[in-house]
N, C-alpha and C positions, 0 to 999 in steps of 0.2 A: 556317246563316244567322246574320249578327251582329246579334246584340238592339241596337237604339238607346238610351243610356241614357235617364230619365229625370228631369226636376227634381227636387229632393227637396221643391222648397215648392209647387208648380201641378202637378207630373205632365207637364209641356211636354218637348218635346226638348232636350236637350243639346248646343249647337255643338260643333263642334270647338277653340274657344279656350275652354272649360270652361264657359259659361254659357247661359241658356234661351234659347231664342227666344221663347220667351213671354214672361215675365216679366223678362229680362235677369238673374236673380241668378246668382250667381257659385256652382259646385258646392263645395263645401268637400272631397270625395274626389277633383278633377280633380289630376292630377302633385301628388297626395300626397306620395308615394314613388318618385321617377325612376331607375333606372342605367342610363348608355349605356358602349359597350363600344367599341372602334376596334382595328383592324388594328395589330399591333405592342404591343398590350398597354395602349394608355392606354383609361380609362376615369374616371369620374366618374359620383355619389350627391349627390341632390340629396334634401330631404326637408320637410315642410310645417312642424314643431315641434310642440308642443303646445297653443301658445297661440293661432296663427293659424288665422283660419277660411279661408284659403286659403296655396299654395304662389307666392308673387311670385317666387322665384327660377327662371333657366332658363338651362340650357347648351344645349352644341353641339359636335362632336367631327369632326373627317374628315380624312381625308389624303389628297393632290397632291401625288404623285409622290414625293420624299424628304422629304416637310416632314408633321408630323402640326399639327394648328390645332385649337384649342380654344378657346370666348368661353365667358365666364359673365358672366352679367345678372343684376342685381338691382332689382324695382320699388320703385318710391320709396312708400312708404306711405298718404302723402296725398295719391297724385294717384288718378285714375280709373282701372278697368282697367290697373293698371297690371302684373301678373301678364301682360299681352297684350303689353306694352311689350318688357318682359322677355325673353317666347320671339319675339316678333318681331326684338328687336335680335340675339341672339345667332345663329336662322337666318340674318336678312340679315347679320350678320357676317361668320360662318364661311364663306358661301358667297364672299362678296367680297373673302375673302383669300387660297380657294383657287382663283380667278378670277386672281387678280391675280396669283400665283404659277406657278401654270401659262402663264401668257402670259409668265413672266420676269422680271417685275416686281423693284427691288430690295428686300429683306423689310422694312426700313424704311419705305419707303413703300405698299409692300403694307400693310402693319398700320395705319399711318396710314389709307390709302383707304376700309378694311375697319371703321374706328371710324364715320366721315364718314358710307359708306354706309346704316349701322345706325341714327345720327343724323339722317337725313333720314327713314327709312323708319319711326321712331318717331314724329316730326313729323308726318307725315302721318296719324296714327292721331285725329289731335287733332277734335275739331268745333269745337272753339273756344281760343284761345288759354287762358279761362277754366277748360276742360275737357281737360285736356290730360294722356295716359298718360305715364308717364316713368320711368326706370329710370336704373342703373348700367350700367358697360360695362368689361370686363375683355379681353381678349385676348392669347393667346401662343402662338408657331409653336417648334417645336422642330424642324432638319434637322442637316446635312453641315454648315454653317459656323456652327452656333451657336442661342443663341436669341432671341429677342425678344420684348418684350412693349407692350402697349397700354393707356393705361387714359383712362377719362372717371368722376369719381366718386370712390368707396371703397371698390368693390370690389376685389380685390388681385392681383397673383402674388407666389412665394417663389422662387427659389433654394436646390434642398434637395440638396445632393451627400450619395453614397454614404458622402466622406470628406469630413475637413475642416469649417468653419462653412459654414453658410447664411448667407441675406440676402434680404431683401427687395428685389423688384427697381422697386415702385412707391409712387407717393408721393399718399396720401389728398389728393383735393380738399376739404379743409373750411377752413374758416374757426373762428370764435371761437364756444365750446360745442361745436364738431365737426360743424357745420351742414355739409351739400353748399354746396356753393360751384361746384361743375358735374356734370350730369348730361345725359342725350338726353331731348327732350323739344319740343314747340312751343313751351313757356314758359320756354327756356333761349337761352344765345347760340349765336351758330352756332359748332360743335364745335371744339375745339383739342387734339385729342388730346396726350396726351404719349407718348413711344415710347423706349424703351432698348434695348440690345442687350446681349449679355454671348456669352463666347466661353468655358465652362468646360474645366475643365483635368483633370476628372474627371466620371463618370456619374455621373448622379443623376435628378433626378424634379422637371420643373416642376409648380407647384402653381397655380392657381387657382380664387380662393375669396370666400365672400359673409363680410359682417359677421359672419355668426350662428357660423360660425368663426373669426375671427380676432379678434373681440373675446373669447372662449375660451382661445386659446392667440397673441398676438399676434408670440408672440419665434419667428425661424426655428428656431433653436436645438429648444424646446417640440416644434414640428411635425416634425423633423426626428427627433426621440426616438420619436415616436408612432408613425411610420412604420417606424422601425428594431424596433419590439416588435411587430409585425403584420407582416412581410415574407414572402411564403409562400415555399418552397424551389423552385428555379429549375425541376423539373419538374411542379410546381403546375398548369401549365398557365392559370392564370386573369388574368395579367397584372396591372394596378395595382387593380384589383376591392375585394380584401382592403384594401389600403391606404386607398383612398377609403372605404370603409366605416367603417372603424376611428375615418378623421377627423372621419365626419361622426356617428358614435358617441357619440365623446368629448362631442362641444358637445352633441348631446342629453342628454348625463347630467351635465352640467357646468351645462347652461342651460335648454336645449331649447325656449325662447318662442320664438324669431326661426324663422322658415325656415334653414336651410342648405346649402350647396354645395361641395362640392372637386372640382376636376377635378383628375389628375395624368396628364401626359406624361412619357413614359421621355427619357431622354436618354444617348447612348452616351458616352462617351471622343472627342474630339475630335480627331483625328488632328493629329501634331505637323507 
């Protein structure tokens, strides 16, 4: 039989988006500590910090057909439930782009549709323009022709080769102080994703990741090192597991107040 949790302030039941039905408070133990794990070795470590009485950050992982897909979401602080925004966008993400991709879709615009989708279905969470949940939006497909990635926000992807420099493959929505300048949310403009593509020339590891890492090690370079000193030996069997661990380590011992998140997708050699 599975025990239902309990509130930790009323003793109420526990929803399944972490908080009571009774009383509405938020669990501070709900995705504490998250790792999800995908076919072909990618995975992603998501974890609450030290300082936050909850985990606002939320991935998502799946693969259709040749393409593996990964979103990470980040709630925006001041808004409401925004920890709900977060695993809401990144579900309705991941699902809408291996929706998109499976019908054939071009990955460009897969990945744009898949930002939109997440953006409305956050919207929707709102009761009031006033009251309104809101996050970041990160996404990246890694297949046969290459990769791509998505972003609304500040949340990021890297370009991290086995050889050679990294690079950042998106570009932070802020403005002056480093303020969001776009996010998903009902109290945002309707969505304008931005989307790149990149065609590497060597295997490596997309990364995607919340602030609470990359304002830690911000240079591709940095991330790229961390990864290469935790690499397990190819019969390891455990796929990018160790790695994302590693990453999301470092910022705990480095910082550990923010939430944090690295997803990392494998990425093969590019056929010439």
């Amino acid at each position: 039989m599975t025990q239902i949790p309990e509130c930790g302030l009323c003793g109420g039941t526990v929803a399944p988006d972490g908080h009571c039905w009774d009383c509405g408070a938020a669990q501070p133990a709900f995705r504490s500590h998250v790792e999800i794990t995908a076919d072909g070795g990618a995975a992603g470590v998501s974890d609450r910090g030290t300082q936050r009485g909850i985990n606002a950050d939320a991935m998502a992982l799946v693969i259709a057909g040749g393409w593996t897909i990964g979103v990470v979401c980040d709630g925006v602080s001041l808004s409401p439930r925004s920890e709900r925004a977060a695993q809401v966008a990144a579900e309705v993400g991941v699902a809408s782009a291996a929706a998109q991709l499976r019908a054939g879709v071009l990955p460009e615009t897969a990945m744009s549709r898949a930002a939109v989708a997440a953006a409305h279905a956050v919207a929707a969470l709102a009761s009031s323009p006033d009251a309104a949940p809101a996050c970041t939006f990160v996404a990246g497909i890694a297949g046969p022709e290459g990769v791509w990635s998505a972003w609304i926000g500040d949340s990021r992807a890297y370009w991290l080769p086995d050889e050679g420099p990294g690079m950042a493959l998106t570009e932070d929505d802020t403005g002056e102080h480093e303020a969001l300048a776009a996010w998903l949310g009902a109290d945002a403009d309707e969505p304008a994703p931005q989307v790149r593509s990149y065609r590497p020339a060597t295997a490596g590891r997309l990364l995607l990741c919340t602030d609470g890492l990359w304002r830690c090690m911000p240079e591709a370079e940095r991330l790229r090192a961390q990864l290469s000193r935790h690499r397990p030996s190819p019969s390891a069997g455990s796929g990018l597991l160790p790695e994302a661990r590693a990453l999301v380590t470092y910022a705990l011992d480095a910082d550990g107040q923010d939430n944090v998140t690295a997803v990392l997708i494998p990425v093969t050699k590019m056929p010439v």
